[in-house]
N, C-alpha and C positions, 0 to 999 in steps of 0.2 A: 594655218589650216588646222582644224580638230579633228580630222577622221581622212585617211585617200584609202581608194578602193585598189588592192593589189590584183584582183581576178578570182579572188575565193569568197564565197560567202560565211558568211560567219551566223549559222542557222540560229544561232541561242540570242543575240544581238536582233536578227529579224523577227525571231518571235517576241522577244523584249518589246519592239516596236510594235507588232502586230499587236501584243496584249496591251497596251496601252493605251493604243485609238482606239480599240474597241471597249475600254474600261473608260471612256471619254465620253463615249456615243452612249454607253449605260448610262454614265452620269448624264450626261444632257438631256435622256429617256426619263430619266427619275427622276430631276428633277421638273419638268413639267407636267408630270404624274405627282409631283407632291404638290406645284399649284394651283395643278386640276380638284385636287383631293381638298386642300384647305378651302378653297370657293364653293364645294359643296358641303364643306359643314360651315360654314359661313351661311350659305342659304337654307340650311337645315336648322340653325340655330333661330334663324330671322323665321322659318315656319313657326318654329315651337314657339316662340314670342308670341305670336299671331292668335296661336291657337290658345294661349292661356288667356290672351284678354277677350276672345270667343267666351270661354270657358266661364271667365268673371264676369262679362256682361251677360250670360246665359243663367249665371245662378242667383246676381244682383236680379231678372229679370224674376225668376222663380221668387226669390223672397220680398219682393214689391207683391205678388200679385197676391201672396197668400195673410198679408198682412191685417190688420183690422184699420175699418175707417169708423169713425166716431162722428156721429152726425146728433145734434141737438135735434131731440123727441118733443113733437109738438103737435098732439093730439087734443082735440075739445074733449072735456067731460073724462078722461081716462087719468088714473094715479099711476105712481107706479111706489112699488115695494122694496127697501133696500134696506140691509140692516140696521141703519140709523130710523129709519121710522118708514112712512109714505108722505108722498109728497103729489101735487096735481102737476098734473104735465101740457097743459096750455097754453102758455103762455109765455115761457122763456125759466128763467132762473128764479126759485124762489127763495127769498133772501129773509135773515133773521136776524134782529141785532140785540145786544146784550142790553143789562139794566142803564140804570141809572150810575152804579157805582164803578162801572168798568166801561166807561165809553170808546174804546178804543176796539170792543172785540165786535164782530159781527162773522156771518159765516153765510156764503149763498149755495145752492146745489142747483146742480144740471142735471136735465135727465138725460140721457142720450141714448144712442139708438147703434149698435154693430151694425152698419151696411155692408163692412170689408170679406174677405175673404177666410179670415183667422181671429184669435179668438183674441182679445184686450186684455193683456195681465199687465198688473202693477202700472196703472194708469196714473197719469201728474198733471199738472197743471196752475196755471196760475190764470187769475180773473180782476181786470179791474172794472171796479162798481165805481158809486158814490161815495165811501166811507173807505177806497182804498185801494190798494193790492191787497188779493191775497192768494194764498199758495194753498196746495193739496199737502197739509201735513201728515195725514196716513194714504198712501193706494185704496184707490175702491179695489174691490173683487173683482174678479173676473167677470168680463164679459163676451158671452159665446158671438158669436155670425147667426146675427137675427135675432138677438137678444136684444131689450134695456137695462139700462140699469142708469146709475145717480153719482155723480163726479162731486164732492165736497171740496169747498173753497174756504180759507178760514185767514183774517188777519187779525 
């Protein structure tokens, strides 16, 4: 036997006891107060997730709408003016090709037209014709929302 009871209590022993189950009962309080507490930042975590891809398809949505669209300008009887010279805009792409001695170069322009939202800077491209591919070895200018302007091809 580990312990007989003579008829006296032993007050320091009962409270020994007493603080124990109740430092048991805290713990078993705490800790489903700390399971409670970790599932709400767990669900707090899973909002903030939520709300950042809210966030990135709300600002992907912003920079689509404000973007420039480029539409081939195709007007009867109208030029249009760009630093390379003017050109008739009628008819689709008007195309130039070099001499006799360089048969490999040739060059077409586009006119085209900003329908988009925002303005076209350092525009690219590549065009294939009859004599090729070719690519935009410099950017046209800028072109504003409701502007034209001429996309140069060159191979």
């Amino acid at each position: 036997m580990l312990a007989t009871f003579n008829g006296t209590w032993d007050w320091t022993a009962l409270g020994t006891l007493t603080l124990a189950v109740v430092t048991g009962v805290s713990l078993a309080f705490g800790w489903g107060s700390l399971k409670q507490t970790q599932q709400q930042i767990k669900m707090g975590q899973e909002q903030l997730e939520q709300t950042q891809l809210e966030i990135e398809l709300s600002r992907r949505e912003v920079e689509e709408a404000h973007r420039p669209v480029l539409v081939p300008y195709q007007r009867s009887a109208l030029s249009i003016r760009f630093c390379g010279g003017e050109i008739f805009a009628g008819g689709g792409p008007s195309a130039t090709e070099s001499d006799a001695q360089s048969p490999f170069h040739s060059s077409a322009f586009l006119p085209v037209e900003n329908v988009g939202m925002g303005p076209a800077l350092n525009v690219r491209g590549k065009f294939t014709g009859p004599q090729g591919v070719g690519t935009t070895q410099f950017p046209t200018e800028a072109i504003a929302v409701g502007s034209q302007g001429v996309v140069s091809f060159e191979n």
